[in-house]
Backbone as CSV, one residue per row, in Angstrom:
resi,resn,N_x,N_y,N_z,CA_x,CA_y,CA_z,C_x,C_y,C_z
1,UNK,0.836,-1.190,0.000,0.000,0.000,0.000,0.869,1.237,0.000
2,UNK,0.493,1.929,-1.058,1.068,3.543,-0.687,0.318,4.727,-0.194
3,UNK,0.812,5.589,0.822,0.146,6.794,1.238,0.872,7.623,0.463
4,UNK,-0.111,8.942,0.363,0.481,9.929,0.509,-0.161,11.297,0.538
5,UNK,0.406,11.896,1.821,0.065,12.769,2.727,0.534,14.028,2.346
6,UNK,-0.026,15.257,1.746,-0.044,16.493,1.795,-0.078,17.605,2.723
7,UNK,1.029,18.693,2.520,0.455,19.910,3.724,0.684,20.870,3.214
8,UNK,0.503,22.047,3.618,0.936,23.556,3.746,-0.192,24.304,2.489
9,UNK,-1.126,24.097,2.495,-1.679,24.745,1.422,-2.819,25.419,2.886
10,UNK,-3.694,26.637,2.072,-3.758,27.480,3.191,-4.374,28.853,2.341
11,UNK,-5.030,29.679,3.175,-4.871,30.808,2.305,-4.236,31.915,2.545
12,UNK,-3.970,32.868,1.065,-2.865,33.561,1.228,-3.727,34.963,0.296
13,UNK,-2.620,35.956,0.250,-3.278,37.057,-0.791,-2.499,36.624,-1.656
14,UNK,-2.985,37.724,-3.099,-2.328,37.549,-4.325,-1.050,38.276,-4.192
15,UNK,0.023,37.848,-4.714,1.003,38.291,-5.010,1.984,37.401,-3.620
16,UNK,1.604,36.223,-2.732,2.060,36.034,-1.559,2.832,34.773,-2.077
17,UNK,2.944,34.017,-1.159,3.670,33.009,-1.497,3.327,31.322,-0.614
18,UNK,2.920,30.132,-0.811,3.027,28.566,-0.165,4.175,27.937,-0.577
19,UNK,4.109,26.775,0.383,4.903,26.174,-0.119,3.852,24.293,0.209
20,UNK,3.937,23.569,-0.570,3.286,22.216,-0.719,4.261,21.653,-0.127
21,UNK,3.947,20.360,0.625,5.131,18.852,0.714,3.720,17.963,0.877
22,UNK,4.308,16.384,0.185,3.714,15.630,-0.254,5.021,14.559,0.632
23,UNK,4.449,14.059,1.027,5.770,12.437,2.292,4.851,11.438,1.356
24,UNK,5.154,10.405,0.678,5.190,8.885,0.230,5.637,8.330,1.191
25,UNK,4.905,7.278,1.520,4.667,6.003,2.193,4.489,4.594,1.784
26,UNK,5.537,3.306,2.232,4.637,2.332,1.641,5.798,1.678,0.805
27,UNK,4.676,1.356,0.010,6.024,0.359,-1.040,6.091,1.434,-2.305
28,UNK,7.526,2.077,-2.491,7.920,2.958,-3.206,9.200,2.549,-3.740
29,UNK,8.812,1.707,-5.423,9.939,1.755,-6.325,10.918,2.757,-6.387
30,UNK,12.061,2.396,-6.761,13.245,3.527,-7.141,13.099,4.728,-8.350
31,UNK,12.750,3.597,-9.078,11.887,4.895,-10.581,11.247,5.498,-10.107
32,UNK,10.605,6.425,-10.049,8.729,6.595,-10.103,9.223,8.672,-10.690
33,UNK,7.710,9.026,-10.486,7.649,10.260,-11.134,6.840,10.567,-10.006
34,UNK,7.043,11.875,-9.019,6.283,12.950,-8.252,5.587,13.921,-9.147
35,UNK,4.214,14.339,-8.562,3.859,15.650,-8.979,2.913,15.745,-8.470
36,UNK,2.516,17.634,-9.127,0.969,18.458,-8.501,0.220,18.405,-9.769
37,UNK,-0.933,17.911,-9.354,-2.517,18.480,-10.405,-3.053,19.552,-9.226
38,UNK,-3.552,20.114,-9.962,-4.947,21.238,-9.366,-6.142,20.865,-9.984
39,UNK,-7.243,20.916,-9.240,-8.356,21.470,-9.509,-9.244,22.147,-9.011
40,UNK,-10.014,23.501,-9.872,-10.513,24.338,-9.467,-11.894,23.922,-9.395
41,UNK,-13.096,25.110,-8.985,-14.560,24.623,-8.728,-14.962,24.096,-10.657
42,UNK,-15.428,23.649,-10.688,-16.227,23.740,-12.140,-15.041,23.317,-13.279
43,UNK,-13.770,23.274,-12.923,-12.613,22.733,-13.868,-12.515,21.399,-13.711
44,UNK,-11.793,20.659,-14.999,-11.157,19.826,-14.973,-9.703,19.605,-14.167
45,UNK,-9.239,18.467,-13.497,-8.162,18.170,-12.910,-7.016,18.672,-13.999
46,UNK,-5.880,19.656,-13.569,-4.744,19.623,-14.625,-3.178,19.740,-13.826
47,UNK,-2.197,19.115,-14.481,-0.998,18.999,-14.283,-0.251,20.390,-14.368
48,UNK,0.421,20.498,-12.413,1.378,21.912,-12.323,2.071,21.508,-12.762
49,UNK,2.866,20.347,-12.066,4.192,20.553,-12.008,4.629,18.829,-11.939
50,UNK,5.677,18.222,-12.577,6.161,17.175,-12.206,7.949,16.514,-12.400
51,UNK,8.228,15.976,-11.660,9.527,15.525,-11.354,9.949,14.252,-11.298
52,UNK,10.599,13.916,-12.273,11.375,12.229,-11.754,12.184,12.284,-10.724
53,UNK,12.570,10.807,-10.728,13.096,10.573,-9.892,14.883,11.050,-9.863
54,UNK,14.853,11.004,-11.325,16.848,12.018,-11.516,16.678,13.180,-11.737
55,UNK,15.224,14.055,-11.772,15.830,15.330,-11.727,14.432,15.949,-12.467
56,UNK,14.957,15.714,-13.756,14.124,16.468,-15.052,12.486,17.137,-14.285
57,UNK,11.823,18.311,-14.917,10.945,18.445,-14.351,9.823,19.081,-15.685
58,UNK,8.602,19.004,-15.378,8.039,19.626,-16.293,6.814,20.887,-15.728
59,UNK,6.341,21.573,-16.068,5.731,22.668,-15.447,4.836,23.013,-16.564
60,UNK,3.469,23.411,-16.142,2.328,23.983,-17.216,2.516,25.007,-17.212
61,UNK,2.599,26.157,-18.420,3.005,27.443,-18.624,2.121,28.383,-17.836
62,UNK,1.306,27.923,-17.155,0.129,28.886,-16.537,1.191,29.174,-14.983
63,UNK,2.606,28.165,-14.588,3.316,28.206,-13.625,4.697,28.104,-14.037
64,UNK,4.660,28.343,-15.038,6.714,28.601,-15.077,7.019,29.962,-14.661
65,UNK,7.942,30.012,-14.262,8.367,31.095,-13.945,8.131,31.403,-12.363
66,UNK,7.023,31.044,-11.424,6.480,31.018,-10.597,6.639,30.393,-9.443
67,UNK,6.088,28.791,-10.284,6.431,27.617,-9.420,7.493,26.739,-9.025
68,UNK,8.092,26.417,-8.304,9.669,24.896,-8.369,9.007,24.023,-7.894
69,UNK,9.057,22.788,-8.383,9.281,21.600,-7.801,10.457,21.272,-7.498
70,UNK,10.479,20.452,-6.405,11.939,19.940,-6.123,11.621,18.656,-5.050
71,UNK,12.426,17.886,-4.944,11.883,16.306,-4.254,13.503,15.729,-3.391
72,UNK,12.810,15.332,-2.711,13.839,14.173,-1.449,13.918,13.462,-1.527
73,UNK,14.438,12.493,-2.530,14.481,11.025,-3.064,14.618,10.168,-1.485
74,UNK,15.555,10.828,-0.566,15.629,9.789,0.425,14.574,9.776,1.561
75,UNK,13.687,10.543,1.116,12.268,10.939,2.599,11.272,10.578,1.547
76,UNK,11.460,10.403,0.098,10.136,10.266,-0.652,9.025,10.930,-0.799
77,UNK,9.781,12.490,-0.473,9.061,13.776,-0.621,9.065,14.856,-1.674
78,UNK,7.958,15.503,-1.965,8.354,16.006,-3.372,7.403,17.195,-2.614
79,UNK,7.947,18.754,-2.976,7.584,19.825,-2.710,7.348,20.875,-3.835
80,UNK,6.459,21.682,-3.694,6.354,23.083,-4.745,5.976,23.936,-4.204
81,UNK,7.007,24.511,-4.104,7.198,26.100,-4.206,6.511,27.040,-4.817
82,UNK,5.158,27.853,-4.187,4.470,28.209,-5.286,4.766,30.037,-4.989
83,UNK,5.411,31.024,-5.954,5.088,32.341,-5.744,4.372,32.959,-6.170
84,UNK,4.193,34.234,-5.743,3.577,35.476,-7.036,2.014,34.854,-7.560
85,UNK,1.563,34.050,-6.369,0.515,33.492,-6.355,-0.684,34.606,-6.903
86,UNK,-1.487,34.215,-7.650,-2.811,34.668,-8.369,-3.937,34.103,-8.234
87,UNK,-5.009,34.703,-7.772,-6.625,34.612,-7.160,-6.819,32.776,-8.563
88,UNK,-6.431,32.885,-9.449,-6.669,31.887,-10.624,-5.708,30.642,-10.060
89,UNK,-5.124,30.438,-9.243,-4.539,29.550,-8.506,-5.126,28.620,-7.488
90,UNK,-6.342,29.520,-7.603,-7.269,28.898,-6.498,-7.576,27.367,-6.641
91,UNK,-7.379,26.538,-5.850,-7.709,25.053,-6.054,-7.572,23.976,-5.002
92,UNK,-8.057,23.090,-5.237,-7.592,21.272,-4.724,-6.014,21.158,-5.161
93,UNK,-5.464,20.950,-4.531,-3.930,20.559,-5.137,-3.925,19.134,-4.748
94,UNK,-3.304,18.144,-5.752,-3.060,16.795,-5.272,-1.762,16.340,-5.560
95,UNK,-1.063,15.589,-4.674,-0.177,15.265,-5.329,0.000,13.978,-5.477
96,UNK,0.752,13.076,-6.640,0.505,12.655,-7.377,2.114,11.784,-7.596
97,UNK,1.468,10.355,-7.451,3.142,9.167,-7.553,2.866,8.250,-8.807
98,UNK,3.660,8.280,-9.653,3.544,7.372,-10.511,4.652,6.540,-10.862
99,UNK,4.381,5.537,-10.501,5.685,4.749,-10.344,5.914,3.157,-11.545
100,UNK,7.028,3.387,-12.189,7.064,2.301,-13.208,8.047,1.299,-12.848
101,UNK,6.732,0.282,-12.500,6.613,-0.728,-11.891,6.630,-1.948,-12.815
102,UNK,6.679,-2.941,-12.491,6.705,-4.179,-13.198,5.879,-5.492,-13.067
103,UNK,4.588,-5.838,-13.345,4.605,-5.839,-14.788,3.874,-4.650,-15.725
104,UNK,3.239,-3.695,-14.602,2.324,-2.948,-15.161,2.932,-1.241,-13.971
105,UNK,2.870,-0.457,-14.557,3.115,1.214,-13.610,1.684,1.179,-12.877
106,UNK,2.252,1.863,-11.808,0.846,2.094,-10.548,0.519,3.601,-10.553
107,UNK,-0.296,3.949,-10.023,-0.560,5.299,-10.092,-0.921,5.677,-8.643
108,UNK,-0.556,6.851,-7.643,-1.791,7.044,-6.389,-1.752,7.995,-6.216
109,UNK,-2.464,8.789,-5.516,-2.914,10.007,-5.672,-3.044,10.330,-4.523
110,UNK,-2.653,11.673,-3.354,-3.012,12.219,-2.412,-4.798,12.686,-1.995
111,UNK,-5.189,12.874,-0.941,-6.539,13.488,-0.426,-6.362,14.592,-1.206
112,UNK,-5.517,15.753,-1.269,-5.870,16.834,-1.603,-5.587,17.924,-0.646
113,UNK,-4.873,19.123,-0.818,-5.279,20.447,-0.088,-5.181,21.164,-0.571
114,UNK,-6.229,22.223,0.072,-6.778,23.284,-0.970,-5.969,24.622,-0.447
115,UNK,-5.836,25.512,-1.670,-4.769,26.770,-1.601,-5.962,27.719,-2.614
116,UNK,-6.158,28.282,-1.671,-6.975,29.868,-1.904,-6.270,31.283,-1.658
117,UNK,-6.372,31.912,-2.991,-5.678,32.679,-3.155,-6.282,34.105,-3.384
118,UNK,-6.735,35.323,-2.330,-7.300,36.491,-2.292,-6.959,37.550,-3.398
119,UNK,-8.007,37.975,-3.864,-7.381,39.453,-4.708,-7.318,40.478,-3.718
């Protein structure tokens, strides 16, 4: 079984700054891929930010410039750094393990915490 447990989301004004951590639990391959989806009221779920396990990262242009991911391979923690936060940021944040596994990749997904962001 894998957990995984989210914190620090919260609300803030615009222009302020969070920071996310996501701790994995459990049975956690060496490969795998960390990351954040958001979703807002009435939106579809979409991909911030994500990170392997050597490094590489990818980011949705609605958060470059903004956001970092960055991860603790040895705590099995993966964090984002979110600045210069905007009221359109508002959301469910989840974070998100995908791990390629054998014979088939697993997927699991955090509860969720929500980051509201004031004009």
């Amino acid at each position: 079984q894998v957990q995984l447990v989210e914190s620090g989301g919260g609300l803030v004004q615009g222009g302020g700054s969070l920071r996310l951590s996501c701790a994995a639990s459990g049975s956690i391959f060496s490969i795998n891929r960390m990351g954040w989806y958001r979703q807002a009221p009435g939106k579809q779920r979409e991909l911030v930010a994500m990170i392997t396990t050597s490094g590489p990262t990818n980011y949705a242009d609605s958060v470059k410039g903004r956001f970092t991911i960055s991860r603790d391979n040895a705590k099995n923690t993966v964090y984002l750094q979110m600045n210069s936060l905007k009221p359109e940021d508002t959301a469910v944040y989840y974070c998100n393990l995908y791990q390629y596994s054998y014979p088939s990749p697993m997927e699991h997904w955090g509860k969720g915490t929500l980051v509201t962001v004031s004009s």
